[in-house]
N, C-alpha and C positions, 0 to 999 in steps of 0.2 A: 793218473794222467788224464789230461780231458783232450781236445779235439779243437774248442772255440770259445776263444777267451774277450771278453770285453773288458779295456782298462778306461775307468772314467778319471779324470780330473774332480776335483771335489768343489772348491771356490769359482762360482759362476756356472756350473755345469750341473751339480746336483743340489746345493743350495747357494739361495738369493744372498750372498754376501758381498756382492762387489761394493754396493754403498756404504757397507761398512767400515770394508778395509778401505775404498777411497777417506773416508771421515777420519778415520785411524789414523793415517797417514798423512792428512793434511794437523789435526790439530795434534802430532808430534811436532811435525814441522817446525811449525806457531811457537812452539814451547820451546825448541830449543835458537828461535829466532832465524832460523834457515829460508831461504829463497822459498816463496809459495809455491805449492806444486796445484797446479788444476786437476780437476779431473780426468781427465783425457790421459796427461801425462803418468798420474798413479796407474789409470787400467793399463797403460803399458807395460805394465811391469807385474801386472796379475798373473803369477803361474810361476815365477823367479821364487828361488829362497830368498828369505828376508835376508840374507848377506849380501845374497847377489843383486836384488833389490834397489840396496842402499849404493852400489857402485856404479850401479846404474841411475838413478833419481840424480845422486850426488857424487859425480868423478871425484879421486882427489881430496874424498873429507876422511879429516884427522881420525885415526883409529880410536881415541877416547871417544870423539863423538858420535862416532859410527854405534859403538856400542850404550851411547846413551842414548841413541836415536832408537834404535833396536828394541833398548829396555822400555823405550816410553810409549811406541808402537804397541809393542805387547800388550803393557798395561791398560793401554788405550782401548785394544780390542780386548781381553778378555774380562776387564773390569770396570770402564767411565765410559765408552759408547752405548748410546740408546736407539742408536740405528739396529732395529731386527733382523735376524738373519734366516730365515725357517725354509726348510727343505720345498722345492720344489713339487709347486701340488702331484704333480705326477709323478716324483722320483721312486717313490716305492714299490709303485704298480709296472712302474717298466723294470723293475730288478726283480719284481716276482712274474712279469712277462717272459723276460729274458731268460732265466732260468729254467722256467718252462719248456723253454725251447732248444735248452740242452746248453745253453754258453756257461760257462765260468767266468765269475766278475770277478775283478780287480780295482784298487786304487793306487794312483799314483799322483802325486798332489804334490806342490810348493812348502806346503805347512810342515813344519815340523814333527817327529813323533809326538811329543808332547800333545800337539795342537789338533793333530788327526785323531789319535786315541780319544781326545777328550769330546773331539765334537761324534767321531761313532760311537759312544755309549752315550751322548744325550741326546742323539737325534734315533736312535733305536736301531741303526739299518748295519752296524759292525756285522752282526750273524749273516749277510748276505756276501758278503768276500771270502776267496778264496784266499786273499792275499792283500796286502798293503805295500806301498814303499814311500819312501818321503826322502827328503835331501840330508836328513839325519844318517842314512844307510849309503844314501847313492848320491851321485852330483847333481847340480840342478838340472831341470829342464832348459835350454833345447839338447842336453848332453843324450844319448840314448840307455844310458844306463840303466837307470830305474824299469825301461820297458823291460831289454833286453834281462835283467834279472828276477822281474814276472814269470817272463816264460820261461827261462832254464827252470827257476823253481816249480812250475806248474806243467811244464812238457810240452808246450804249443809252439809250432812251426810258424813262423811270422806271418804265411798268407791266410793263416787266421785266425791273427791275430785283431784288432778293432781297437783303436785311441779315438777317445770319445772327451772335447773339451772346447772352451771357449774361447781360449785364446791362440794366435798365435806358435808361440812356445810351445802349446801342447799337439799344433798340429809337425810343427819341425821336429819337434822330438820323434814322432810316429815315421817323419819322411825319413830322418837319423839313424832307426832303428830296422828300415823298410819293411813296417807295419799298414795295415789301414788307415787312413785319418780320417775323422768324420767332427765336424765342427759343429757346435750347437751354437744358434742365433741371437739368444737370450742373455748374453754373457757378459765380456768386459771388450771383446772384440768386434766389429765391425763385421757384417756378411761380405762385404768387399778386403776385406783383410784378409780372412779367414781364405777364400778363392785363394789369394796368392798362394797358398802349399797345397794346391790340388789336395785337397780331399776327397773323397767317393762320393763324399754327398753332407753340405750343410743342413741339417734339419731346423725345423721351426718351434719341437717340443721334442722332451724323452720319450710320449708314447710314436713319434714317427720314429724312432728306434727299432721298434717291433715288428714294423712293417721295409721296414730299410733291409734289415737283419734276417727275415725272415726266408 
């Protein structure tokens, strides 16, 4: 049992892939001849499961397509984008900050198991969680699920508990769950966005974590 739990977000909060997934998801689009989506509009939707995603980008599309869109996203991201995604220069120094200082980290992320598994064994930082969840286990964010079954699994009392992400989604999910929310700058959300779900505090990098936290 621990005492103080940090749950990050993984896409936009610990590594740099929001231009990815926007890339990803505009040339599915393309491909399957669907309404252009801009940028702006993709970040909106950063932090949704890819089902929930697609309901969202595109009300109303055919369930064949849905799942050809899906398939060609994927493909997109895990095999023909050349857009880089590499962990935030400081995302490892604040998960071995924060540990330091007694918290227990978690993930709770959009991605799929598939997709989370595969990025924490090539980005090396798996061994710093206590715990994962993803929408494979639990419903999407802004649902409070995923938080709320962090903490039973790890024994933390919500008021200290800590949601740490870039979007939107992932600060409703923490108000959902009446956790902490703390929104990071560098993401797919806007600093004016992110104010709307009262957070404790927008930060400018993961190492102002340490001192936020501390």
């Amino acid at each position: 049992m621990t005492d103080k739990l940090v749950i990050f977000d993984w896409d936009g909060t610990l590594m740099d892939s929001v231009a990815r997934i926007v890339d990803c998801w505009q040339r599915a689009a393309a491909e399957l001849e669907l309404e252009h989506l801009s940028a702006d509009t993709v970040k909106g939707v950063i932090g949704l499961s890819v089902e929930a995603a697609i309901d969202t980008l595109y009300p109303g599309l055919d369930a064949t397509t849905a799942d050809r869109f899906k398939d060609r996203y994927r493909d997109w991201y895990l095999n023909l984008s050349e857009v880089e995604t590499p962990l935030f220069s400081d995302a490892e120094s604040t998960l071995v900050g924060l540990q330091q200082r007694g918290f227990t980290l978690a993930v709770a992320t959009g991605k799929g198991r598939q997709g989370l598994d595969r990025v924490l064994d090539a980005s090396g930082l798996g061994h710093y969680f206590a715990a994962t969840i993803t929408p494979t286990e639990a419903a999407s964010k802004p649902d409070p699920q995923m938080i709320n079954q962090l903490r039973q699994r790890l024994g933390v009392e919500a008021q200290h508990t800590y949601m740490v992400g870039d979007a939107g989604f992932d600060l409703a999910m923490a108000n959902n769950a009446d956790v902490n929310g703390i929104g990071v700058s560098f993401g797919a959300a806007s600093v004016e966005k992110l104010l709307e779900y009262r957070p404790i505090k927008v930060v400018d990098s993961l190492t102002d974590l340490l001192t936020v936290l501390d």
